[in-house]
C-alpha positions in Angstrom: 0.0 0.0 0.0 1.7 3.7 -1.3 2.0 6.1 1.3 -0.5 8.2 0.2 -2.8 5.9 0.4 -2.5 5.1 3.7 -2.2 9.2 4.3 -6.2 9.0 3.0 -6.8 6.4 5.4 -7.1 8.6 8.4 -9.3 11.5 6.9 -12.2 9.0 5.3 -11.9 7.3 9.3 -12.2 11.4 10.6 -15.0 11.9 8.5 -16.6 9.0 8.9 -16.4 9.3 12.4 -18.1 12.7 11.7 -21.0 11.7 10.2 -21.4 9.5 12.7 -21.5 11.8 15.5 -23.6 14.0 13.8 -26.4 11.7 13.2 -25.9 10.6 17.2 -26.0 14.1 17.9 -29.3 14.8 16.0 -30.9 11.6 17.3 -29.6 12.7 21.1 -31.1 16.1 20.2 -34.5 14.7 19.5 -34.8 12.6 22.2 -33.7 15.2 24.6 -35.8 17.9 23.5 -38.5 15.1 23.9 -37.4 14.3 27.5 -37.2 18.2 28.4 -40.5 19.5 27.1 -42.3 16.4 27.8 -42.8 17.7 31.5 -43.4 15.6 34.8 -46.8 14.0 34.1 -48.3 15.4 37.6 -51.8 17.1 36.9 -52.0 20.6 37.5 -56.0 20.0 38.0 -58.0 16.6 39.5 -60.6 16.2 36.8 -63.4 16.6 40.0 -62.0 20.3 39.4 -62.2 20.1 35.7 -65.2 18.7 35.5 -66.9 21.7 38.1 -65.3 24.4 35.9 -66.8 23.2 33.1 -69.9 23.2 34.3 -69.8 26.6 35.7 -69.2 27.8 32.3 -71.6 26.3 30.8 -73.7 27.5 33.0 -72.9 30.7 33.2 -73.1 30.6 29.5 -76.4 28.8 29.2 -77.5 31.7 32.0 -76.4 34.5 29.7 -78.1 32.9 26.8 -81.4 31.9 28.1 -81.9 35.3 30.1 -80.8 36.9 26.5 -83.9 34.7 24.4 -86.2 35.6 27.3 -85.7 39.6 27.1 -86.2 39.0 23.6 -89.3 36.7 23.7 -91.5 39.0 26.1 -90.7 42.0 24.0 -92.3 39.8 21.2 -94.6 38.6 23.2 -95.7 41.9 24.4 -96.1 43.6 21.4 -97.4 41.2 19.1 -99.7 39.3 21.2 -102.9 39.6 22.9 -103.3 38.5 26.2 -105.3 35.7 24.9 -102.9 34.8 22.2 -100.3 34.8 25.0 -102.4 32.7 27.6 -102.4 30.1 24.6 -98.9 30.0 24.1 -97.9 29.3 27.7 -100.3 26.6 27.9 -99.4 25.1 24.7 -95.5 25.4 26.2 -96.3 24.2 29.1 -98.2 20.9 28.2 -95.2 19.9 26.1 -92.8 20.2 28.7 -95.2 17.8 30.8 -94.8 15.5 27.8 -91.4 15.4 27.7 -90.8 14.8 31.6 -89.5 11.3 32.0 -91.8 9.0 33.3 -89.8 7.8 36.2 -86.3 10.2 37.6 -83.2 9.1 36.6 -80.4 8.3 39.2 -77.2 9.8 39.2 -74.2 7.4 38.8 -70.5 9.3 39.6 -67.6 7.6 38.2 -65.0 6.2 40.7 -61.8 7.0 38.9 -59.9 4.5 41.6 -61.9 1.8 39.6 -61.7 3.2 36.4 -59.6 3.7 33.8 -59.0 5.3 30.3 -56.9 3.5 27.5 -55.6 4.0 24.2 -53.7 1.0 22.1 -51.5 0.9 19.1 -48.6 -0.7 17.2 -45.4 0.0 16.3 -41.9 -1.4 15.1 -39.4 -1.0 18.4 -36.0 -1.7 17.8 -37.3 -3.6 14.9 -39.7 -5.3 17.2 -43.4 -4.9 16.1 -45.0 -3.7 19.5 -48.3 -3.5 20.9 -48.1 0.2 23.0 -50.9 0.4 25.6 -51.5 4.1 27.5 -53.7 4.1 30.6 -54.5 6.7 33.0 -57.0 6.7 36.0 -57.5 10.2 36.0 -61.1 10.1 34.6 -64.6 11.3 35.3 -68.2 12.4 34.8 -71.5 10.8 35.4 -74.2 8.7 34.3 -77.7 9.6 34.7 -79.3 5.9 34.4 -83.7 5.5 34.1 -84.1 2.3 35.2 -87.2 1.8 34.1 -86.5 2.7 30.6 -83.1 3.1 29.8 -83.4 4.9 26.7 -84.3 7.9 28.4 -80.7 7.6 30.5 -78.2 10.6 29.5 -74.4 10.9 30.1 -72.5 13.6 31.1 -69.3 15.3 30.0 -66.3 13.0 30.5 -63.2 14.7 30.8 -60.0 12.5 30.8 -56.0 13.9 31.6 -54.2 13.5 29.3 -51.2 14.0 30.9 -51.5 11.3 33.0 -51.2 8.5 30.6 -48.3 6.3 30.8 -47.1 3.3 28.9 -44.3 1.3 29.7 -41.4 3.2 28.0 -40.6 7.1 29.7 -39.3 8.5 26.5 -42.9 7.5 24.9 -44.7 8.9 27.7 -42.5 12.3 27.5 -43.1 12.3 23.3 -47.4 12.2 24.0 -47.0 14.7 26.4 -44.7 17.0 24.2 -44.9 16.4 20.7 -48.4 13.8 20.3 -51.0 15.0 22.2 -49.3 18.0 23.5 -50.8 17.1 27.3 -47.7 19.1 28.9 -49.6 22.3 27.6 -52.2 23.2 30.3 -54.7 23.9 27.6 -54.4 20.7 26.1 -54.5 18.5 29.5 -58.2 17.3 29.6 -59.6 15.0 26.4 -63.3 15.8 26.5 -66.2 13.8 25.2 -69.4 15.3 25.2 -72.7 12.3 24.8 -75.1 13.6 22.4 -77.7 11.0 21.8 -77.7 7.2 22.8 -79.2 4.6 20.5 -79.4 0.5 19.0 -80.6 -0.2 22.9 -80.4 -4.2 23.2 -83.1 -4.2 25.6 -86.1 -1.9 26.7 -85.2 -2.4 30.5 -82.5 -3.3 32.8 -82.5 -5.3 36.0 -80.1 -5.5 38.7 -77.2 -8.3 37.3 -78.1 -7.4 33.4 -76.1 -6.0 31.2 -77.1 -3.5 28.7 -75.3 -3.0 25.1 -75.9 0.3 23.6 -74.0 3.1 21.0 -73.1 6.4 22.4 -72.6 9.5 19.9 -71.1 12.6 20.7 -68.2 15.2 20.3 -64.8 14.2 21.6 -62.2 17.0 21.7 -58.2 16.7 21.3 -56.4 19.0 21.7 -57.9 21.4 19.9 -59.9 19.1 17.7 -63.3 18.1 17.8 -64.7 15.2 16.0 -68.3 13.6 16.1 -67.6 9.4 17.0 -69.5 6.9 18.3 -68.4 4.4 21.1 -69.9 0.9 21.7 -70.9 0.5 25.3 -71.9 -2.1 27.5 -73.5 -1.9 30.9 -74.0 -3.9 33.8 -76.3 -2.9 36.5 -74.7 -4.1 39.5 -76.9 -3.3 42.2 -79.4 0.0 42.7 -76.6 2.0 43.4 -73.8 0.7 41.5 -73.0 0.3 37.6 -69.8 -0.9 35.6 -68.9 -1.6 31.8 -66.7 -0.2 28.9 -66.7 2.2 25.9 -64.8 1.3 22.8 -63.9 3.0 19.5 -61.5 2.8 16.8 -59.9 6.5 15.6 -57.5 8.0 13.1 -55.4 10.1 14.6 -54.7 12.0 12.1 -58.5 12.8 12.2 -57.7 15.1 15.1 -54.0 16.5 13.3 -52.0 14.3 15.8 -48.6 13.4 14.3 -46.1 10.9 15.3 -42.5 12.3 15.8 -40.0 10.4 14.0 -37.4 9.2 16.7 -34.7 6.8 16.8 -35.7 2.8 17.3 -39.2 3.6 16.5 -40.7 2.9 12.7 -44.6 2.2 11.4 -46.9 3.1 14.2 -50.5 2.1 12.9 -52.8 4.8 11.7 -55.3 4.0 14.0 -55.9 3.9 17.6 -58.6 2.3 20.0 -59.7 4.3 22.6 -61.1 2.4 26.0 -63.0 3.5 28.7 -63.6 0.8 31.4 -65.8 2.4 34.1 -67.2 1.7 37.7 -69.9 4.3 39.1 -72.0 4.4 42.0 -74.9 6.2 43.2 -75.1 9.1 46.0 
């Protein structure tokens, strides 16, 4: 071997060496950014709190609103209408209200977040490995107004889960969903929200204490700062008179609500889709 070839020997090792560092450097770069804005996972708000807050804006809101249509219905009312008219109307307003009152009262079920439990699962390559990735939290909550009589007349409440608090069983992955997937670290962006509109495909017209009840919940769930109509398939069991448990399940795009997996070392072909689980215990009082 000529001496100058052996003189080339230790630049192509330097600058091999170099790109080598350089793409260990980016890939340490990534990862630590990850670790550093991915936060501590501790809630800054108990979703009892979130829940109340919630509520008191929507009420407030629903206050404002209502006292708003009311000004404006009497001024109608007042100048359009003869008393006669009038007297008509609030009859006519208030016979449908009778009609709509349930037939029995509905009692209030409270989720106990100690026996609860939100979930998402996925796949992905690890290390070449494909990977079943399972997030849980217990922070979760909200209630269940159940009819017993005639469950179709039940309604659900808002059910706010932190976000923050999920964990898998990898800390880098837990930092990346709070920093860079679902952007949980962000107080704004702490609480998932899913708002019931209408329940439907009942399996049965009543429920009994030991049955369980299969039924389709539709309603708005918000992420981040994404809301998306979906439907869940839910089962539940009536325990006892003062205690119900069962599950929610739907499958989701995430890119339905603009979430976007990071690319980081080791990790490769994370599924499109994502189930979402709630498994649930509530009880009355």
């Amino acid at each position: 071997m000529s001496n100058q070839t052996m003189r080339g020997i230790p630049y192509l090792l330097v600058l091999l060496l170099l790109v080598i560092a350089l793409g260990g450097g980016a890939a340490a770069g990534i990862l630590g950014y990850i670790w550093i804005t991915g936060g501590s996972g501790e809630a800054s708000l108990s979703v009892d709190d979130a829940l109340a807050t919630r509520e008191a804006n929507d009420a407030a809101m629903a206050s404002a609103v209502g006292t708003a249509i009311m000004d404006a219905a009497n001024t109608v009312i007042a100048d359009a209408l003869a008393g006669a008219v009038a007297e008509a109307v609030d009859a006519s307003v208030a016979a449908a209200m009778e009609a709509q009152a349930p037939a029995s009262a509905p009692v209030e079920f409270s989720i106990i977040a100690a026996d609860s439990k939100a979930s998402f699962t996925l796949e992905e390559d690890l290390s070449g490995v494909r990977t079943t990735v399972i997030g849980a939290t217990t922070e979760l909550g909200g209630s269940v107004f159940v009819d017993l009589a005639n469950p179709s007349n039940s309604v659900i409440g808002t059910i706010v889960v932190n976000a923050r608090t999920l964990e898998t069983d990898n800390s880098f992955r837990n930092r990346a969903l709070r920093s860079q997937i679902l952007m949980s670290a962000r107080d704004e962006f702490e609480f998932i929200v899913f708002e019931p509109r209408e329940l439907s495909d009942f399996s049965a017209d009543s429920i009994a204490a030991g049955e369980t009840l299969s039924f389709n919940i539709t309603g708005d769930l918000t992420v981040t700062d994404v809301t998306r109509s979906v439907t869940f398939a839910a089962m539940v069991r009536l325990d006892s008179e003062s205690q119900i448990s069962g599950s929610a399940t739907v499958n989701l795009l995430h890119a339905d609500f603009g979430l976007t997996i990071p690319e980081v070392p080791r990790v490769a072909n994370v599924t499109d889709d994502v189930d979402l689980k709630l498994e649930f215990v509530a009880r009355a009082g």
